[in-house]
C-alpha positions as CSV (number, residue, x, y, z in Angstrom):
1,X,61.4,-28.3,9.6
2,X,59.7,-28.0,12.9
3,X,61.8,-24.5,13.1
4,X,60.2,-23.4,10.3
5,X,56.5,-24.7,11.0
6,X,57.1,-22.6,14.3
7,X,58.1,-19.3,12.8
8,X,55.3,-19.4,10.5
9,X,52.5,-19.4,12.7
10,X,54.6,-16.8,15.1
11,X,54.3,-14.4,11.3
12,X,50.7,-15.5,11.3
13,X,50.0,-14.3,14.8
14,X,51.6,-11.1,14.6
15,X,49.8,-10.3,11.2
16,X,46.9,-11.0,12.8
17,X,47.4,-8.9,16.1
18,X,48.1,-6.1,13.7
19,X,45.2,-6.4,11.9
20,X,42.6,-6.8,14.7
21,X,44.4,-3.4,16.2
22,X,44.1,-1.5,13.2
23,X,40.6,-2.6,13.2
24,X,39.8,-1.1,16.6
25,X,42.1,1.6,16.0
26,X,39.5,2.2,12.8
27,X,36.8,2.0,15.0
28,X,38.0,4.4,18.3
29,X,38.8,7.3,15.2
30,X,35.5,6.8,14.1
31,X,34.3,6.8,17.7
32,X,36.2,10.3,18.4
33,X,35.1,11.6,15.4
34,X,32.6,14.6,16.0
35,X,29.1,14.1,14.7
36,X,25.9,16.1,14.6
37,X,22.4,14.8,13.9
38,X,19.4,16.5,12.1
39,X,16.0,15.4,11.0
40,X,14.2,17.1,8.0
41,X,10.7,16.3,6.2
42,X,9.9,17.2,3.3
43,X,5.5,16.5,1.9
44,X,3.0,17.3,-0.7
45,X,-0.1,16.8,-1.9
46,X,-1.3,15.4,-5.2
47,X,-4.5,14.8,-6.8
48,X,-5.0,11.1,-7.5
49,X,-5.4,9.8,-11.4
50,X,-6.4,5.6,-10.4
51,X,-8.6,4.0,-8.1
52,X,-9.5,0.6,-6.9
53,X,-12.3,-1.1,-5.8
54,X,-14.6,-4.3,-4.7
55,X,-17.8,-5.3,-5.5
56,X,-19.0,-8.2,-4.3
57,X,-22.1,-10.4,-5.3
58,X,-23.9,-12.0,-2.1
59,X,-26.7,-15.0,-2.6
60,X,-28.8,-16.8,0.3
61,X,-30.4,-20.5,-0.2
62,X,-31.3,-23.1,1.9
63,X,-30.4,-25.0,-1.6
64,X,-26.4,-25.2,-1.8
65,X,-26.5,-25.9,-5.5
66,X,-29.2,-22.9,-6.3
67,X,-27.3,-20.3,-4.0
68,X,-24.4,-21.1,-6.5
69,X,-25.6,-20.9,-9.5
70,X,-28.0,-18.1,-8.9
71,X,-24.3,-16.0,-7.5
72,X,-22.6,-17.2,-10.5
73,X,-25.2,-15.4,-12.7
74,X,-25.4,-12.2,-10.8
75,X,-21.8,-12.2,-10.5
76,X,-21.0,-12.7,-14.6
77,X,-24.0,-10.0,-15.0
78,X,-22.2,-7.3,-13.0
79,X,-18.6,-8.3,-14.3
80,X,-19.6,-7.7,-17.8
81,X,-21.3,-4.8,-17.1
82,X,-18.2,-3.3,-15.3
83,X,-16.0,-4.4,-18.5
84,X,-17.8,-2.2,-20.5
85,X,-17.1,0.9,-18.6
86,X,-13.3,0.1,-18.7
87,X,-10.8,0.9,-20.9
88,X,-8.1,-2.0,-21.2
89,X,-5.4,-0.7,-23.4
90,X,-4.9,2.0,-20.7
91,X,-4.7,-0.8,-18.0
92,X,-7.9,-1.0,-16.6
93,X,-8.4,-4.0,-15.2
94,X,-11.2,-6.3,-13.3
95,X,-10.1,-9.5,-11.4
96,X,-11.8,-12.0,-9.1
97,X,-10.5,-11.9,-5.6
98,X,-12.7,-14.9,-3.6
99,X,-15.4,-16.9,-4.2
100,X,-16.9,-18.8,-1.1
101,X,-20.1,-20.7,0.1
102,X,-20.4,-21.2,3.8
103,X,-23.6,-22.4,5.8
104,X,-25.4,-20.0,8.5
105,X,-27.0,-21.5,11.7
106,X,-28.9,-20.4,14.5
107,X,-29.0,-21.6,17.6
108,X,-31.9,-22.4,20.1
109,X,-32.5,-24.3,23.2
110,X,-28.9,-25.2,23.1
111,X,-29.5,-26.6,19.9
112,X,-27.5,-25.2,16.4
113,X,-29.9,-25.2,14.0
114,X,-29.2,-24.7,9.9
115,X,-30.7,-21.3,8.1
116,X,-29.3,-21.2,5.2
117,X,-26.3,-20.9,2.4
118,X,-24.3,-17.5,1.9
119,X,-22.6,-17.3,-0.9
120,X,-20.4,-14.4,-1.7
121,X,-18.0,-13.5,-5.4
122,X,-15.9,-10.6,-4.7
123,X,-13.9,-9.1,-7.5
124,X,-11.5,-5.9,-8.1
125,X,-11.6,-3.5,-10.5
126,X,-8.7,-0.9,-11.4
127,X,-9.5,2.3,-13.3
128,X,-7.4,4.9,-14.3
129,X,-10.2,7.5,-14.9
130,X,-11.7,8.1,-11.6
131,X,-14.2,10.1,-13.2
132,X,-16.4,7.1,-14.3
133,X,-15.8,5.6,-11.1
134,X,-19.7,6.2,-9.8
135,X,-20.8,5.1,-13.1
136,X,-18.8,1.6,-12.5
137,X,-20.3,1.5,-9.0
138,X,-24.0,2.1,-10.5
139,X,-23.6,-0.6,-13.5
140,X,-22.0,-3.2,-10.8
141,X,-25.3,-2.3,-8.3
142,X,-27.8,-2.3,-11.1
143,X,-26.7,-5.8,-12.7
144,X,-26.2,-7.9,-9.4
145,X,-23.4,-6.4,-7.1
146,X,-24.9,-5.7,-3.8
147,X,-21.7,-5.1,-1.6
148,X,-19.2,-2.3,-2.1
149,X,-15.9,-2.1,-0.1
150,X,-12.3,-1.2,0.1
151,X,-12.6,1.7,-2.3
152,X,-8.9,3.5,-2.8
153,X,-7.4,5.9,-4.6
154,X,-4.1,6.4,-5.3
155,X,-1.4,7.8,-7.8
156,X,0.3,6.3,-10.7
157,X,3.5,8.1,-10.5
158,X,4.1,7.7,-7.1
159,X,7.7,6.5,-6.7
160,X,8.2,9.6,-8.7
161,X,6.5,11.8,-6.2
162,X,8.3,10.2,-3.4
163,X,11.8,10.3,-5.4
164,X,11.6,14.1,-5.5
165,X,10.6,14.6,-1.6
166,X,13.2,12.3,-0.9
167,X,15.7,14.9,-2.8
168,X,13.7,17.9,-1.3
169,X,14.1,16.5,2.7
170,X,17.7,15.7,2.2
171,X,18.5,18.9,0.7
172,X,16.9,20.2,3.7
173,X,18.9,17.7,6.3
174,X,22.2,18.9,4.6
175,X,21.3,22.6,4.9
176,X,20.5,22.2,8.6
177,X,23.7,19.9,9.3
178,X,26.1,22.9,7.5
179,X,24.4,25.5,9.8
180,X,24.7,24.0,13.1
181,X,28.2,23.0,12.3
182,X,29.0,26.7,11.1
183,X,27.0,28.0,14.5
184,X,29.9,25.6,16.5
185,X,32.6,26.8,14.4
186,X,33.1,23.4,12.4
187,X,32.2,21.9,9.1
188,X,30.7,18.4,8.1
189,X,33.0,16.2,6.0
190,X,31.2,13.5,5.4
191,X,27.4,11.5,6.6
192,X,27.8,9.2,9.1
193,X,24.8,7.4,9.1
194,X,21.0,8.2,7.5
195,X,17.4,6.6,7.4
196,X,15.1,7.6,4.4
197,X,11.9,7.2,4.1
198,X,9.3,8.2,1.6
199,X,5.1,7.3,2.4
200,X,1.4,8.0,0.8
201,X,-1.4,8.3,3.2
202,X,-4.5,5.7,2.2
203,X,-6.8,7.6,0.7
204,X,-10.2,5.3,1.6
205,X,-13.8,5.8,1.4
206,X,-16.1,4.6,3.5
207,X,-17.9,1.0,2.7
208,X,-21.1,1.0,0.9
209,X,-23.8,-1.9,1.2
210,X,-27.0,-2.3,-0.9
211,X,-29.2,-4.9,-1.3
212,X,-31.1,-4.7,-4.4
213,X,-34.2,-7.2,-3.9
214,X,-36.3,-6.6,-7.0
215,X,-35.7,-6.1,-10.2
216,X,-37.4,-2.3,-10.1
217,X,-34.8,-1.8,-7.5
218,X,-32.6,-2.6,-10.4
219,X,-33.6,-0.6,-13.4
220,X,-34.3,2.7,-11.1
221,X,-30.3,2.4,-9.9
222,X,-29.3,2.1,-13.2
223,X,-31.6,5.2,-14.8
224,X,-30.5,7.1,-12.1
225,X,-27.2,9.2,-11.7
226,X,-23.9,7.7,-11.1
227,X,-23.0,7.1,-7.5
228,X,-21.4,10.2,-6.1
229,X,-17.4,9.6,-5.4
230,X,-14.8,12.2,-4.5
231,X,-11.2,11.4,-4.8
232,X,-9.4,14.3,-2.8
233,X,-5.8,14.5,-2.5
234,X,-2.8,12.1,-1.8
235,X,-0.4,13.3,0.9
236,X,3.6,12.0,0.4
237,X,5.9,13.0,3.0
238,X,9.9,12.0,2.7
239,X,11.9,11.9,6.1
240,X,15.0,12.1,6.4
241,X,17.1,11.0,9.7
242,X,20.6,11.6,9.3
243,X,23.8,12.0,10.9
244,X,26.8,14.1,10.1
245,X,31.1,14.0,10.5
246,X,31.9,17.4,11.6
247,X,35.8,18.3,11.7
């Protein structure tokens, strides 16, 4: 028996010897295997069709409970004047994103000293028609929204856009692996290694802050013309980062 147990684990060693060196044999052929590296891009430019932005209702009191209630109106004033501008069944959206109350002080003689309550209701709104998107910005202003911020656009089919210039930059990679092997008298067999990557520049406006103090203010913001908003133009650019067998 203790023959046996003996020849066993000799088996089990020797399978395992071979293994491990036909492992690293594996690896050295890889190793001496010829390679050659390229990098390709690939980008365009598309005109955005959605847009996002915050509008924000800011209140002062020295009153905690007024500066809250008085934000709470002017905040569900210019929320439901923003939902009337949108169009729901074609995903246009509004959502509340903070709501906060926080105490101000000043300080003098060494001495902190309490001004006032801040309150501030912030709250998104998605649009797929960026053409009404000065119109939204004038209804929010004229109903209570004082603060404007974080204005993006962007594209709704944008994993499309980068799906294609992914295709496009590798085409490219390929092409320039084939003719620097054919310039070396070789020819790829196969892709050793590759890194794609596929990215949208942030298309973002600058931040807007208005403080409407009367209600004149008001009415002459919302008889006038809509807020004047340019989208531009998206930029996606696919790289590709790849290596090559060569025989």
């Amino acid at each position: 028996m203790k023959k046996s147990i003996n020849t066993m684990v000799l088996t089990s060693v020797i399978a395992l010897t071979l293994g491990i060196a036909g492992f690293e044999a594996a690896q050295a052929a890889d190793v001496e295997r010829g390679y050659v590296s390229v990098y390709a891009q690939a980008s365009e430019e598309a005109v955005p069709n959605m847009a996002k932005i915050t509008l924000s209702v800011e209140t002062s009191d020295k009153d905690i409970t007024k500066v809250s209630e008085a934000n709470k109106q002017a905040a569900n004033n210019s929320i439901q004047a923003v939902k009337k501008l949108l169009d729901t069944a074609n995903g246009e959206t509004v959502k509340t994103l903070a709501f906060n109350v926080n105490p101000e002080y000043r300080y003098k003689d060494g001495q902190r000293i309490f001004v006032q309550y801040t309150a501030r209701n912030s709250y998104e709104v998605k649009i797929k028609d960026i053409t009404k998107l000065g119109k939204i910005i004038s209804a929010a202003l004229s109903n209570g929204a004082n603060v404007v911020s974080n204005l993006s656009y962007a594209l709704d089919a944008d994993e499309e856009a980068c799906n294609k210039l992914i295709k496009t930059a590798s085409g490219y990679a390929k092409a320039k692996a084939e003719n620097a092997a054919s310039a070396l008298g070789t020819s790829i067999t196969g892709i050793k290694y590759a890194n794609v990557q596929c990215s949208a520049n942030e298309n973002i406006q600058p931040r807007y802050n208005m403080s409407l103090k009367s209600a004149g203010n008001a009415m002459a913001m919302e008889d006038s013309a809509a807020v004047p908003t340019e989208g531009g133009t998206i930029k996606f650019r696919a790289t590709v980062d790849a290596s090559f067998f060569v025989k």
